[in-house]
Every structure is written in structure tokens, then in C-alpha cells.
matplotlib code that plots the C-alpha trace (Angstrom):
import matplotlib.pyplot as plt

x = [13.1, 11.2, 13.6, 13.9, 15.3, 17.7, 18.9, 19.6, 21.5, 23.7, 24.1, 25.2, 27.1, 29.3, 29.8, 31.3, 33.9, 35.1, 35.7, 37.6, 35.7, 35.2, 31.4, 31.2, 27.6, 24.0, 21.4, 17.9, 18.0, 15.4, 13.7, 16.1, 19.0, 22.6, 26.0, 28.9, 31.6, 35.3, 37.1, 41.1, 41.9, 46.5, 47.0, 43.8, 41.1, 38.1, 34.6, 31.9, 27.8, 26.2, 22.3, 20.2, 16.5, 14.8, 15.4, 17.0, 19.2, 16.9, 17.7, 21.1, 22.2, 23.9, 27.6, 28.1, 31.8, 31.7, 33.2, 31.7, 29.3, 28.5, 30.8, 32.2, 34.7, 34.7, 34.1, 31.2, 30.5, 27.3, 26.9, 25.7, 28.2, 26.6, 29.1, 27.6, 29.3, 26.6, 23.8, 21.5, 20.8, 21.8, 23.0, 22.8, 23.4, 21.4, 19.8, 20.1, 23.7, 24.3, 27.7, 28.7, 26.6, 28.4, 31.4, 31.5, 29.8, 32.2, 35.0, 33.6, 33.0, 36.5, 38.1, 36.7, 37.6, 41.1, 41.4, 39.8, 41.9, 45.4, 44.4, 45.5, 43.0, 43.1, 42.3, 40.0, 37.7, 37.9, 36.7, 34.2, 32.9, 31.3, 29.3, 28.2, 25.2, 23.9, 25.6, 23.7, 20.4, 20.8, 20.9, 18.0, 18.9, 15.5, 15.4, 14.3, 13.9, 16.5, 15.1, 17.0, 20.7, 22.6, 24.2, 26.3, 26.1, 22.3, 20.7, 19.6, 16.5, 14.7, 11.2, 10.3, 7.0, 6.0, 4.9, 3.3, 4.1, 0.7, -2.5, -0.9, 2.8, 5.4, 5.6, 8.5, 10.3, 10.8, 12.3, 10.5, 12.5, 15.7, 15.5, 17.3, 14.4, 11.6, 8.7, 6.5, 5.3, 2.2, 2.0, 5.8, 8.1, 11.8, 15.0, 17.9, 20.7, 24.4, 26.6, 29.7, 32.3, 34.0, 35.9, 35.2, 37.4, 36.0, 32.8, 34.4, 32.2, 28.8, 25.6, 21.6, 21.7, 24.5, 25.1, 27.3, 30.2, 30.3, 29.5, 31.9, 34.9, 33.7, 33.7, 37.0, 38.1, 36.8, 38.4, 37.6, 35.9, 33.9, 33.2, 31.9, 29.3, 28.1, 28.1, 26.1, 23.2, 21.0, 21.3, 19.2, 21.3, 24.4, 24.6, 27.5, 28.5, 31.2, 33.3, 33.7, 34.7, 31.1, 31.2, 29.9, 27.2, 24.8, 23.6, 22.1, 22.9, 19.8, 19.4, 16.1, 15.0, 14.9, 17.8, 17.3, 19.9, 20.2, 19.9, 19.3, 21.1, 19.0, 20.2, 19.3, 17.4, 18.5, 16.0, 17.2, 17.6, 21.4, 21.4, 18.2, 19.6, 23.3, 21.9, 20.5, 24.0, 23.6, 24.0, 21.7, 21.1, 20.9, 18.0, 15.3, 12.4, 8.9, 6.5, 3.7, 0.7, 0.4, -1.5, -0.9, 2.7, 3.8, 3.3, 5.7, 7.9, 7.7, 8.1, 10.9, 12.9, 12.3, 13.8, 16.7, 17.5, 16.5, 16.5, 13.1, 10.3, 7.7, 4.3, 1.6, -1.5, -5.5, -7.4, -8.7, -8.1, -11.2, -11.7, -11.4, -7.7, -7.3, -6.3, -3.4, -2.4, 0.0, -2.6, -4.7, -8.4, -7.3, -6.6, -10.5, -11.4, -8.4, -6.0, -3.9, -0.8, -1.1, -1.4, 0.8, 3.4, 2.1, 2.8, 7.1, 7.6, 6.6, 8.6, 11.7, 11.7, 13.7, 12.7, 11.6, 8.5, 5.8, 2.3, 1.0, -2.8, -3.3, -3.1, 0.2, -0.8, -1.1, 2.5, 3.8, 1.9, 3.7, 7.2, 7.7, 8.7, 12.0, 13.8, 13.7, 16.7, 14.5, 10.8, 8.5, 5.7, 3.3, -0.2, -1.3, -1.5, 0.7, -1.0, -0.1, 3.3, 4.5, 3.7, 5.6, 8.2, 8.1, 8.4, 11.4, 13.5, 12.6, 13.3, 16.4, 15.3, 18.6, 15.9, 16.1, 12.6, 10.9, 7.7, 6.2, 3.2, 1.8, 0.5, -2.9, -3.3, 0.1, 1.4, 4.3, 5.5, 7.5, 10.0, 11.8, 14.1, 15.4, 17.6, 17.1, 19.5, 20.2, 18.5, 16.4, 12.7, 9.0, 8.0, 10.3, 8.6, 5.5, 7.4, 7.8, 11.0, 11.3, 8.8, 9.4, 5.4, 3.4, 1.7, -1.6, 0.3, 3.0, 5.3, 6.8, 3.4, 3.2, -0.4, -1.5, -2.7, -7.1, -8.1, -10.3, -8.9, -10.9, -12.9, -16.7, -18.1, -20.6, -21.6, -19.0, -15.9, -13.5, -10.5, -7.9, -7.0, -3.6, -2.1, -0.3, 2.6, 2.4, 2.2, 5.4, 7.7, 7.0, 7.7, 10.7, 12.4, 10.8, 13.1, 16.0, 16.1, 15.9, 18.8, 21.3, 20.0, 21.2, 18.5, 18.1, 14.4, 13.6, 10.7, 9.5, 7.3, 5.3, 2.9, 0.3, -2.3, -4.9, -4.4, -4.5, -7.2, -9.3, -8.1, -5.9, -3.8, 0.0, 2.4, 5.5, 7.5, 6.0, 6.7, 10.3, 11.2, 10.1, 11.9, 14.8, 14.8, 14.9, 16.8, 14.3, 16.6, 17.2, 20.2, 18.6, 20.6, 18.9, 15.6, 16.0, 14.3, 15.8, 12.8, 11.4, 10.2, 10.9, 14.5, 15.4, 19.1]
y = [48.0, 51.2, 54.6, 54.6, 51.0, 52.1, 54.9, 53.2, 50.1, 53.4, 54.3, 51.0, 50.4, 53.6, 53.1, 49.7, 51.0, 53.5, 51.1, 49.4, 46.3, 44.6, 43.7, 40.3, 40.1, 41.7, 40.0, 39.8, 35.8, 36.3, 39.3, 41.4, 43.0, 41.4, 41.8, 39.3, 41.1, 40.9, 43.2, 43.2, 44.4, 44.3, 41.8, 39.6, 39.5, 38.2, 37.0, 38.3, 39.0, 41.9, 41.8, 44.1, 43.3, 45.7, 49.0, 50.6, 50.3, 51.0, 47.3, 46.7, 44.7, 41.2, 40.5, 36.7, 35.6, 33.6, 30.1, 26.4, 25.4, 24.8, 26.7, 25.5, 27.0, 30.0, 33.0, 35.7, 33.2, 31.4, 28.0, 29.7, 32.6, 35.3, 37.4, 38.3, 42.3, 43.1, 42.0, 45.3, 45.6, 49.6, 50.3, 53.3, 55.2, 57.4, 55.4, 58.1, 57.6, 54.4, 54.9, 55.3, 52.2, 50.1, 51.0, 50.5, 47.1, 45.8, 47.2, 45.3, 42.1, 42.0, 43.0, 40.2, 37.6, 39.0, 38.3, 34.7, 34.1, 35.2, 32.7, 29.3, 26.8, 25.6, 29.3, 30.3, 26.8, 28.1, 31.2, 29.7, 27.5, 30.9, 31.0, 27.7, 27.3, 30.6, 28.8, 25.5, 27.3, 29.6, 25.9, 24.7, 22.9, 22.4, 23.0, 21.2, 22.2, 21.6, 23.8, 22.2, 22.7, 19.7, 17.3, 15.0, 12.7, 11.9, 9.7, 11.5, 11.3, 12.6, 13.2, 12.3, 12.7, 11.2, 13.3, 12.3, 14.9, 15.4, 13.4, 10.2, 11.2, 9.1, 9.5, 11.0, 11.3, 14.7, 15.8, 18.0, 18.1, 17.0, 15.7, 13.8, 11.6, 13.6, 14.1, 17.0, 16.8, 14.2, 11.6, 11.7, 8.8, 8.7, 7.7, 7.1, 9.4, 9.7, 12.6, 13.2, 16.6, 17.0, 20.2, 21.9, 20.1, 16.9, 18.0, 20.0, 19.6, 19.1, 20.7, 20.4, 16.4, 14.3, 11.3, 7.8, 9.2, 12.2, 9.8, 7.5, 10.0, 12.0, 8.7, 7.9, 11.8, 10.5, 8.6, 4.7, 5.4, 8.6, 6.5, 3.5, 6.1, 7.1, 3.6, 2.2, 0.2, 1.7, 5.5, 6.8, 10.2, 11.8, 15.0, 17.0, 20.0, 22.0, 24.1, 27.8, 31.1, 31.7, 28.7, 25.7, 24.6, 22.1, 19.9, 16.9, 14.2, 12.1, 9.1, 7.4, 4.4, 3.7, 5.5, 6.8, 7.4, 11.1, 11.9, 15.7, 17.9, 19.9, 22.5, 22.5, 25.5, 26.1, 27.2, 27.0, 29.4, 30.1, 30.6, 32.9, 35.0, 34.9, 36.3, 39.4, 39.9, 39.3, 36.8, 34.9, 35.9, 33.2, 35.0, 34.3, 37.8, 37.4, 39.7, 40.4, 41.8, 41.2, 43.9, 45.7, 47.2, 44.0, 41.4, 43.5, 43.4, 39.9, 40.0, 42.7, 39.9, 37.3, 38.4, 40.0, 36.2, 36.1, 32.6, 32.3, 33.9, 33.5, 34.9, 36.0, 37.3, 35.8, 38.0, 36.0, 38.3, 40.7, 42.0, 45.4, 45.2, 44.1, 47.6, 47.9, 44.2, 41.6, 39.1, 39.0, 37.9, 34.0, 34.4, 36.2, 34.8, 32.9, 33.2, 35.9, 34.2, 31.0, 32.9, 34.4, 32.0, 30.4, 33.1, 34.0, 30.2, 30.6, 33.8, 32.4, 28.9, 27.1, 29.9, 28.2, 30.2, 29.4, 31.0, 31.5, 32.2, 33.3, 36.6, 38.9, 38.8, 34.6, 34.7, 37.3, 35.0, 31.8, 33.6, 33.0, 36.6, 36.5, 34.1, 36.2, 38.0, 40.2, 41.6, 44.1, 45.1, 46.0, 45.8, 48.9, 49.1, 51.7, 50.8, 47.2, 47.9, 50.1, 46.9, 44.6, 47.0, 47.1, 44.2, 43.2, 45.8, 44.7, 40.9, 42.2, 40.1, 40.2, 40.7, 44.0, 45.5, 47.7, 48.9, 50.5, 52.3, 54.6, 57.7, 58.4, 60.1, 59.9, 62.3, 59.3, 56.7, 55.4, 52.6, 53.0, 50.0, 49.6, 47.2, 45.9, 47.4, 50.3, 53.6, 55.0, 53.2, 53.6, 55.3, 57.7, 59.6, 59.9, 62.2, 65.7, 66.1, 69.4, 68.6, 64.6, 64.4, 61.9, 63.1, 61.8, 61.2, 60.2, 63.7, 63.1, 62.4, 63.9, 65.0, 67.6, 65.8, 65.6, 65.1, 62.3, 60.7, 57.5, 56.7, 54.1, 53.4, 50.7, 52.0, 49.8, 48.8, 52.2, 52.2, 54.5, 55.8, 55.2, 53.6, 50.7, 53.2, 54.6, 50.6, 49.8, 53.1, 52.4, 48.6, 49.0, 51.3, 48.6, 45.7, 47.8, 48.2, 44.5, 44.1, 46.4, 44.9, 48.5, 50.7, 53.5, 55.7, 56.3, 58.0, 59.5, 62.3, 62.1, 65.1, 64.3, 65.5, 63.4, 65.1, 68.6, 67.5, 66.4, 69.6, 67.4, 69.3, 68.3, 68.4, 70.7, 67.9, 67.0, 70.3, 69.9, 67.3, 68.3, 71.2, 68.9, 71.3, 67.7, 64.8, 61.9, 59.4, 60.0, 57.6, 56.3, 58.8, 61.6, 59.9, 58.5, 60.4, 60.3, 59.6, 57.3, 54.5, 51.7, 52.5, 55.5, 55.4]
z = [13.0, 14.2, 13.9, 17.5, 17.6, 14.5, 16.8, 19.6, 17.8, 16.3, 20.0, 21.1, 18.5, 18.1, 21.7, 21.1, 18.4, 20.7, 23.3, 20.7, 20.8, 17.3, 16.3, 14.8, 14.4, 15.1, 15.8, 17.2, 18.0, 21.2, 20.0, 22.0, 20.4, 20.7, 19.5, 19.6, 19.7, 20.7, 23.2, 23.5, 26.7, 27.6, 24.8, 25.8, 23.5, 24.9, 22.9, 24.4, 23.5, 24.9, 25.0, 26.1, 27.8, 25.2, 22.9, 25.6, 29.0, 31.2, 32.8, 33.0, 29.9, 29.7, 28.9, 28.4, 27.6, 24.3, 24.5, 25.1, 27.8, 30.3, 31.8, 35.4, 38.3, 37.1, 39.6, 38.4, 35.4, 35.1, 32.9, 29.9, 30.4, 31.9, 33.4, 36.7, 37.0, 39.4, 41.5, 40.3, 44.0, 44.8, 40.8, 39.7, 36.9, 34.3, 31.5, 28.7, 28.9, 26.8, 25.9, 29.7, 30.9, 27.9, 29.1, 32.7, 31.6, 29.3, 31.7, 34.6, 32.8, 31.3, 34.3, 36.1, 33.7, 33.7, 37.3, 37.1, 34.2, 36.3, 38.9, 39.5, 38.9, 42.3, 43.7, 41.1, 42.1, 45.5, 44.4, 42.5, 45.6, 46.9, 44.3, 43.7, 45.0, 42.6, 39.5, 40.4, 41.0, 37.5, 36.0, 37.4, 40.1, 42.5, 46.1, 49.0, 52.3, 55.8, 58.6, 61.2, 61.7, 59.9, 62.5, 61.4, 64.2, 63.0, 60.3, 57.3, 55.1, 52.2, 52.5, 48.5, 47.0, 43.5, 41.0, 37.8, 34.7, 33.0, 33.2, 31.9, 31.8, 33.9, 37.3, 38.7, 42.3, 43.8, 47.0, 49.1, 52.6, 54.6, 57.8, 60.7, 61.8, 61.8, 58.9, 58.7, 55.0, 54.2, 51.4, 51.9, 52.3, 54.0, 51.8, 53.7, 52.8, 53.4, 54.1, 52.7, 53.2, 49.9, 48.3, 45.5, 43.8, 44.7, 42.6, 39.7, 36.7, 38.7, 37.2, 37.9, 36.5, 36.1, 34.5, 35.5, 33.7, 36.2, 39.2, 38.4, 38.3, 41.3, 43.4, 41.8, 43.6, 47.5, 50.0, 50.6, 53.8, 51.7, 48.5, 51.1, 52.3, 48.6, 47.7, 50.4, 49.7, 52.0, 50.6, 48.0, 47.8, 49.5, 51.1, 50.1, 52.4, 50.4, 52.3, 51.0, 53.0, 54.1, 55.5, 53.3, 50.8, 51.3, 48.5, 47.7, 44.8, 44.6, 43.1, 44.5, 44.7, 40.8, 39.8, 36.1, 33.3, 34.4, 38.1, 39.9, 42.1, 45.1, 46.8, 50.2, 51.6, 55.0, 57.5, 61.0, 63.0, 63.5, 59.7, 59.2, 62.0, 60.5, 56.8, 58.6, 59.8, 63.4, 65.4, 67.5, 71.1, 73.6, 75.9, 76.9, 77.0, 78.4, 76.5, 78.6, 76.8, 73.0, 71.8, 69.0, 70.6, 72.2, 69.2, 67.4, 69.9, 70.0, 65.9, 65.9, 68.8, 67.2, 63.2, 65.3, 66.7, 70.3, 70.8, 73.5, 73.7, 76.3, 75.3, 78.3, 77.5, 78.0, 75.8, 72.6, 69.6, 68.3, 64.7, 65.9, 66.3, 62.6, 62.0, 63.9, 65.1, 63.6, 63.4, 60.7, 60.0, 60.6, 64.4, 64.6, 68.4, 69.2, 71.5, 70.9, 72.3, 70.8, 67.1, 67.5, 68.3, 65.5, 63.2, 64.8, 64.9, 60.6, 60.6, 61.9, 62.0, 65.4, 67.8, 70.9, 71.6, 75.0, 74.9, 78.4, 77.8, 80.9, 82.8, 83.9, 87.9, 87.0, 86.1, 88.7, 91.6, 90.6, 90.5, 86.4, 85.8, 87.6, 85.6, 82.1, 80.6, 79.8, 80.5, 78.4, 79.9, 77.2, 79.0, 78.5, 82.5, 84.2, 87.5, 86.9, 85.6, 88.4, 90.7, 88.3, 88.9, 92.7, 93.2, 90.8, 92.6, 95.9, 94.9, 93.5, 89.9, 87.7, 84.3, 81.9, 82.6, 79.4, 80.4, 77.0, 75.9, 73.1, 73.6, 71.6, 68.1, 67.1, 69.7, 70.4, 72.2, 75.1, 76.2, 79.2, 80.2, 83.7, 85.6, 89.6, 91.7, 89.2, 90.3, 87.4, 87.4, 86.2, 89.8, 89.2, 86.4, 88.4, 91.1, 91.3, 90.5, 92.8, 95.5, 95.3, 95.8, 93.8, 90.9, 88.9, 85.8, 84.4, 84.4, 81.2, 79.1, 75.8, 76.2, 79.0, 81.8, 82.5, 78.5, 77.5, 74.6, 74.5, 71.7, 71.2, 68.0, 68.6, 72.1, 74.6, 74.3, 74.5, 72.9, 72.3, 68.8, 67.5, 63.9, 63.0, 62.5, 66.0, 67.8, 65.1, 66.4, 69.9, 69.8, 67.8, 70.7, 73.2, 71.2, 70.8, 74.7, 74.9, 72.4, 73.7, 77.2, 78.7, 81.0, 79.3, 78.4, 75.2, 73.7, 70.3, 69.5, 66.0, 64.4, 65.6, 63.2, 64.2, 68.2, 66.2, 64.5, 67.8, 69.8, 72.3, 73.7, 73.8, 76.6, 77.2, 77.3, 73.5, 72.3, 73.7, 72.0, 68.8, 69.0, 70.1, 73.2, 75.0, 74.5, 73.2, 75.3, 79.1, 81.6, 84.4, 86.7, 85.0, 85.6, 89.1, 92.0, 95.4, 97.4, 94.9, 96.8, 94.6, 93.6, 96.0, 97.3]

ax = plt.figure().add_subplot(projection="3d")
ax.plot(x, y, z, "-o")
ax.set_aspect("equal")
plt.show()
């Protein structure tokens, strides 16, 4: 050993003796340093092996309790022992401090054991079913895929490739996907499955591979009507779904249609859409929002409703997607003169799999003449149109439509952005902000506009084509207070203003109401009774 890997085994190990913990032996088995140690802690002395990932803790080291594996229903406690104290996500602590990282390690790691341990073994396995799919994957257990939600009132299948281990090695089954009737995988072939609901206790001793001494005892746990299912002929496999208090487990014991001496466990990696949306923490929202325009604001829109669980999307737009939106669009180089709507609902129905998504390649005014605006929970108007938006608008007050409207639109050069969400019936609407709020006359421009009014801020670089310059960044703030209208489904304007170097830079000129509200003079969100207008013709009272 170097002098610096000297010093720190000194380290580790004076900090073990103070804890009071006993070191059995050193050793550098994996070329990583590791002591086996044991710790008493009120009368219980438990074995233990700390290991650290190198010559120092700058990654957390490993505490493994000492005793035969694998081993099983025990909560925090992987097959091989690995006491799991934390999952490293938000740790911190100071990595010159070895002896205080040892000992809020060993602490944690013995006082979870203690607590398993002071458990009755029917709790602790309960305990232990929250974790189970994590223990199964740590041993090896492979996954296949279910991305639609499980019913039981359906057949199941396995969609099983064949695999052949080397260039002459055997050839071996594999499952690649779960479904109820439908394939989507080629060179795949469907095994009939069964599904059985059995507790953690029903299962106790299961690992990645089992053998028939395992099977035979876990069929000898099940019901006669549960074992007739795993028995039946026609199955190659059994689903299990084991409950837990996050709901349940899904796995799958497959046997094929060869079974061998030594058989696999999958787990199953769920992919509908309930679940997606429920590990974000949200739920999913049964509404239906029509995005209409999706340019570089209103695809990410359409992204940002679609992660948060909206459960339809309808897409409108008829442009085809040009290369010179690559800087600043969702789409990439792949959708290059195709229809923006249909890649894009491509690309959400990848993102978030059992979104019901409908790409209209046609224009807004198509839509609005055929009366398929109206029946949305929601619309956001992101067409870059405030002539054609102020219409939209017209008209779903005077029809009285029962949709959340978000008209939304980014203001050039990172000066800011705007989303401003109004509701039929409620006063508070787009026409509103382009009336003089003392004089009630009609103005040019929109009065609230973060750039002074009679500036050209258009840009050409081949010749034709004029565009107006704003980032990825800009498109992403803007869209983000367009979805979170949408979510809260309240009308309500909101509005951001950035720094706008590259308007500094150009010598455009910023509005009063800009610097406003970044002096926070100005609110950057405004209630529709603040914004409403009395003669306003659209929503005037």
C-alpha cells in the first residue's frame, strides 16, 4: 500500500474502535479495502463488513450484515447483504470527515437491522414486500416490458424471443414483453400465461431462478383454484401481482415451453399510463386540451401536458417541419419535412406511453369552421397569430364554449413571455389588453408588450423567410406558464420578463411594463378582473 492508503486504513480503522466495533479482519479481496467487523449495539452484536469503493469516502461506503445468503424478507437487506442505509439521492456530508461518515453509517445500518430484527416475521415480510421488486432486480432478475395497464379479465401472453448464447452456444428463451392479446415486437412468439394474486408470504424464499423444490413448496402455499391456474397445461408462466402498501408488484415466473432444471423470474416493467403519471407524484387528468400551433412554444406545451398526465391531446397544425427550427423545437433532425403534428405525436406517445394523442395536419380556421374547438377542456392557442387568436376568442365567448382558453406567445430576444388563460362567460379576455384602459379606445398593440411598440425585430439570413429571434430557453419558460394554466384549469394571466441581453445587444427598446416587472413594480400574474375592460367588446359586462 501507498502512504496515503496506510493513512486512510488508520483513519478508518481508529474510527471503528471508537465506535466500539471489533475488527475481525482486513482485507483487500476486490481490490477495494474491507473490514469484517462486529458492532454490539444494547446487548446485540451484529457481524458486519464495511467496504469502501476506493482509498477514500468520497462515495458512500458499503455496510453488509455478515451471515448466510442469500438473504430473503428482510427490509433494507439485499441477497448478498448489502444494507441499503440510503439511496445516495440528496446525501450529503463532507468527505474529509471519515470518522463522521463511519459513524452515521454503521449507526444507520445497525439501527435498521435492529428494527427488522424487533419485528414479527409476518410484519417484517410485509415490510420487505416494498422492496421486493429492488431485491429481485439487485439479483439479477431481467425485465420485460407491460405498457398497458394489467386486466385481469384478459388473456395473458409472453411475447418470447430465442436467443442463442455465442456463435454455437445453446439457444435460449427470453421474454421481451407482456401483453393481453396484442404483439408489437417482431420475430416474437406468444406463450400463454396465467395470473395469480399471492402474498408475500405465498413467495417467501423467491430469487432471480428457482428450482422444482421452490415450485413445489410455493404451489403447496396456493389455493386449489390458484394452484389449478399455475398448473395449467396451457401456461408457459404465471403472473404474480404481490400486494404491498404502494400498491402491488408485478412479476413473472417463466417456465417456457421446454422448461429447464432452473427457471427465471422477470420483473415486469410497467409502462402505462396511470403508472408513469403516478411515479411523478400526480395523478392523471382526464381532459382533453387541443394545442393549436406546434411551434417551438406549443410542442412543449404539448410535452410539458403530456409528462404531467393529461390523458388527450389533440394536435392542429399544417406546417411540415423545416431545419431552421432545429434550434429551438422539440423535434429533432428525424422529423426534417414532415408533418410537424404527426412527429410529434410520435415522439409524446414514446414519451409517455397510453396518451391518446390526434394530429390534425390541417389548419386552426379548418378546425374552428367545422366546430371541433368547442368540445376541448382546454385550448392553447400557440399560433403565433394575435389577429387570429383574438377571433378564436370572439367567438368562444359569444358561443358561450365551456373550454379554458390560453392564448400564448414569446416576445423576441429574451425580453419574455406571455400566457394568459381565460374562461367563457368570465370577464377578463385577450381583447382586453389591447384597450386603453383610460380612454377604452383600441390600440395597435398589445398594451402590456414588453417591447416599445413600432420596432422591427424580425430577422433573414438567407434572404426570405423572416423569423423572429428567440432561444430554446425563452419557447421552454413561456410554454411552461402556458401548461401550468391548463393544469390549474383557472383564468388567470401570467407573464415572465428575462434580461434580455440579446434585445440590449440589438438596441430594442423595452417596454415600461418590462421594466416594471423586473423591478417587481408589477405583479407578473394579473386576475381576470384586474385585466377586464368595461367596453371590451368580446367580454364587456
Amino acid at each position: 500500500m501507498t502512504e496515503i492508503q496506510k493513512a486512510f486504513v488508520a483513519k478508518v480503522e481508529l474510527a471503528l474502535r471508537e465506535l466500539g466495533a471489533k475488527i475481525v479482519v482486513f482485507d483487500q479481496e476486490l481490490q477495494v479495502p474491507a473490514w469484517d467487523i462486529t458492532l454490539d449495539r444494547e446487548g446485540h452484536v451484529w457481524p458486519l463488513r464495511l467496504v469502501t469503493v476506493g482509498w477514500n469516502v468520497d462515495e458512500l461506503p458499503v455496510v453488509y450484515w455478515r451471515r448466510p445468503t442469500p438473504i430473503w424478507g428482510w427490509p433494507h437487506v439485499s441477497c448478498t447483504g448489502d444494507v441499503c442505509v440510503s439511496d445516495r439521492e440528496g446525501l450529503e456530508y463532507d468527505p474529509e470527515d471519515v470518522p463522521g461518515v463511519i459513524e452515521w453509517l454503521l449507526q444507520e445500518a445497525t439501527r435498521l437491522l435492529a428494527h427488522s430484527s424487533a419485528m414479527a416475521e409476518e410484519e417484517r415480510q410485509l415490510a420487505f414486500a416494498d422492496e421486493l421488486e429492488g431485491y429481485l432486480r439487485n439479483d439479477g432478475s431481467s425485465s420485460a416490458i407491460l405498457d398497458e395497464k394489467l386486466d385481469s379479465t384478459k388473456s395473458l401472453y409472453a411475447e418470447v424471443a430465442f436467443m442463442r448464447r455465442g456463435r454455437s452456444g445453446p439457444i435460449t428463451p427470453k421474454v421481451c414483453r407482456v401483453n393481453q392479446g396484442t404483439t408489437t415486437l417482431s420475430a416474437c412468439h406468444q406463450e400463454r400465461l396465467g395470473l395469480l394474486d399471492v402474498t408475500i408470504h405465498q413467495i417467501f424464499g423467491l430469487l432471480s431462478e428457482w428450482e422444482n423444490d421452490w415450485w413445489d413448496i410455493f404451489l403447496s402455499r396456493l389455493s386449489p383454484a390458484l394452484r389449478a391456474v399455475a398448473t395449467a397445461s396451457k401456461n408457459r408462466g404465471v403472473v404474480l401481482r404481490v400486494p404491498s402498501s404502494f400498491g402491488h408488484s408485478l412479476l413473472l415466473l417463466y417456465w417456457g415451453l421446454r422448461p429447464a432444471k432452473i427457471r427465471s423470474t422477470y420483473l415486469l416493467q410497467r409502462q402505462d399510463h396511470e403508472y408513469l403519471v403516478q411515479r411523478t407524484g400526480g395523478e392523471p387528468v382526464m381532459r382533453h386540451v387541443i394545442v393549436a400551433g406546434c411551434g417551438s412554444i406549443g410542442s412543449r406545451v404539448a410535452e410539458h401536458l403530456a409528462l404531467a398526465g393529461v390523458s388527450k391531446i389533440t394536435l392542429v397544425d399544417n406546417d411540415k417541419f423545416s431545419p431552421d427550427n432545429l434550434g429551438r423545437h422539440l423535434l429533432g433532425k428525424q422529423s426534417i419535412s414532415k408533418s410537424k403534428v404527426d412527429e410529434l405525436a410520435n415522439l409524446l406517445k414514446e414519451r409517455m406511453p397510453g396518451i391518446r394523442i390526434e394530429a390534425r395536419a390541417t389548419s386552426v380556421q379548418t378546425v374552428l369552421a367545422k366546430g371541433k374547438l368547442a368540445v376541448a377542456d382546454a385550448i392553447v392557442l400557440a399560433t403565433g397569430n394575435s389577429t387570429l387568436e383574438r377571433s378564436i376568442v370572439r367567438r368562444a365567448f359569444r358561443e358561450k364554449w365551456q373550454s379554458l382558453i390560453v392564448s400564448t406567445s414569446v416576445e423576441a430576444a429574451g425580453l419574455g413571455g406571455h400566457a394568459i388563460a381565460m374562461r367563457p362567460g368570465t370577464p377578463g379576455c385577450l381583447d382586453c389588453l389591447y384597450l386603453d384602459p383610460d380612454t377604452q379606445r383600441s390600440l395597435p398593440s398589445m398594451r402590456t408588450a414588453l417591447m416599445e411598440p413600432g420596432q422591427k425585430v424580425t430577422r433573414q439570413l438567407t434572404g426570405c423567410g423572416a423569423f423572429t429571434p428567440y432561444s430554446a430557453l425563452d419557447a421552454t419558460r413561456t410554454a411552461i406558464l402556458a401548461a401550468e394554466r391548463v393544469l390549474t384549469n383557472v383564468p388567470l394571466y401570467s407573464r415572465w420578463a428575462g434580461e434580455a441581453a440579446l434585445a440590449k445587444e440589438e438596441g430594442i427598446q423595452p417596454s415600461a411594463t418590462y421594466d416594471a416587472l423586473r423591478t417587481l413594480r408589477i405583479a407578473s400574474d394579473i386576475n381576470p378582473s384586474e385585466l377586464a375592460q368595461p367596453r371590451c367588446p368580446c367580454c364587456g359586462v
